[in-house]
Wavefront OBJ file of the C-alpha trace (Angstrom):
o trace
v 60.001 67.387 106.766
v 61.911 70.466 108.066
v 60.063 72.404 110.626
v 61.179 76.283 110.466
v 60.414 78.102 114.013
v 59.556 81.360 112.438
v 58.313 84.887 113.401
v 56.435 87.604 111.616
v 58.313 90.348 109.739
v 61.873 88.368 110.423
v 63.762 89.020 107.527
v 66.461 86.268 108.284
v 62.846 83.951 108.503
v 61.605 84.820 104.952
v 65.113 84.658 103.554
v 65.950 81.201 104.682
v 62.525 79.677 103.976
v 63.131 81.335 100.377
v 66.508 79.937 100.607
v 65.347 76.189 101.620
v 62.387 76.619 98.515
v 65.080 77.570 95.829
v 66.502 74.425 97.067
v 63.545 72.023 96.988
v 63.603 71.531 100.576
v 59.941 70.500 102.101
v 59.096 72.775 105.303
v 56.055 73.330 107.805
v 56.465 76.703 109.436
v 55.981 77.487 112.945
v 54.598 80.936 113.507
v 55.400 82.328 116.993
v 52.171 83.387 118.629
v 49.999 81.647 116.787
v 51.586 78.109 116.681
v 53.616 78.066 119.632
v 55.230 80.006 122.469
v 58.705 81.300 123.223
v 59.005 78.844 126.407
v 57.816 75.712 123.728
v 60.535 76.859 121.471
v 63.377 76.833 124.012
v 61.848 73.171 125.613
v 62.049 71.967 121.872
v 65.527 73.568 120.349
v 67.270 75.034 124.062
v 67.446 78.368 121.580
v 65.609 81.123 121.514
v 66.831 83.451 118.646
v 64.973 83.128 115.202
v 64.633 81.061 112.525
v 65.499 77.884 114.529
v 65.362 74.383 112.464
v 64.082 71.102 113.210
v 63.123 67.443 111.529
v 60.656 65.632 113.673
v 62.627 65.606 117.143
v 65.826 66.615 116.649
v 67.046 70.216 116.920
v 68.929 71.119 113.603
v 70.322 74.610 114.259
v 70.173 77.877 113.223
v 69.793 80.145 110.353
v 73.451 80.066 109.664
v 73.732 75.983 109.986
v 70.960 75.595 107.453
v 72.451 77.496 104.957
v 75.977 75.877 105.690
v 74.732 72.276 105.478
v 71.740 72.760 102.934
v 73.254 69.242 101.385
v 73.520 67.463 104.254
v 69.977 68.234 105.223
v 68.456 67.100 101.780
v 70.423 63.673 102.413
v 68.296 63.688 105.940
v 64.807 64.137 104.466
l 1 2 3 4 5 6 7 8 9 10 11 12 13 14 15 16 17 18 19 20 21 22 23 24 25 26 27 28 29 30 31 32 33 34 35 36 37 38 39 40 41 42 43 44 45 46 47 48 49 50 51 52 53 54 55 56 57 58 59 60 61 62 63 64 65 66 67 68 69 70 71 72 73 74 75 76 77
């Protein structure tokens, strides 16, 4: 399952995890401040912009490389 690094009232956040929904994509969200900090983000994905993407260890990308490999990532999950 896709974990989406997420913040509160990030519009890019809500419009991918709409995005990866429309697409039948499983997710767990990752709320900053209440399930992790900015310094566990960067340790996990070396980024610290937001939405950041994830499946189990491995860093997936950004916002941007979701939506550009949306078919790829299915084929991972």
């Amino acid at each position: 399952m896709i974990t989406v690094w997420s913040l509160d009232n990030c519009p890019a956040c809500q419009q991918v995890k709409f995005f990866l929904e429309e697409a039948g994509v499983p997710f767990q969200e990752k709320r900053y401040g209440f399930d992790y900090t900015m310094k566990e983000l960067r340790e996990a994905t070396g980024q610290s912009g937001l939405p950041q993407f994830s499946l189990g260890d491995k860093y997936l990308g950004d916002y941007q490389y979701v939506v550009d490999n949306i078919e790829k990532i299915k084929e991972m999950i």
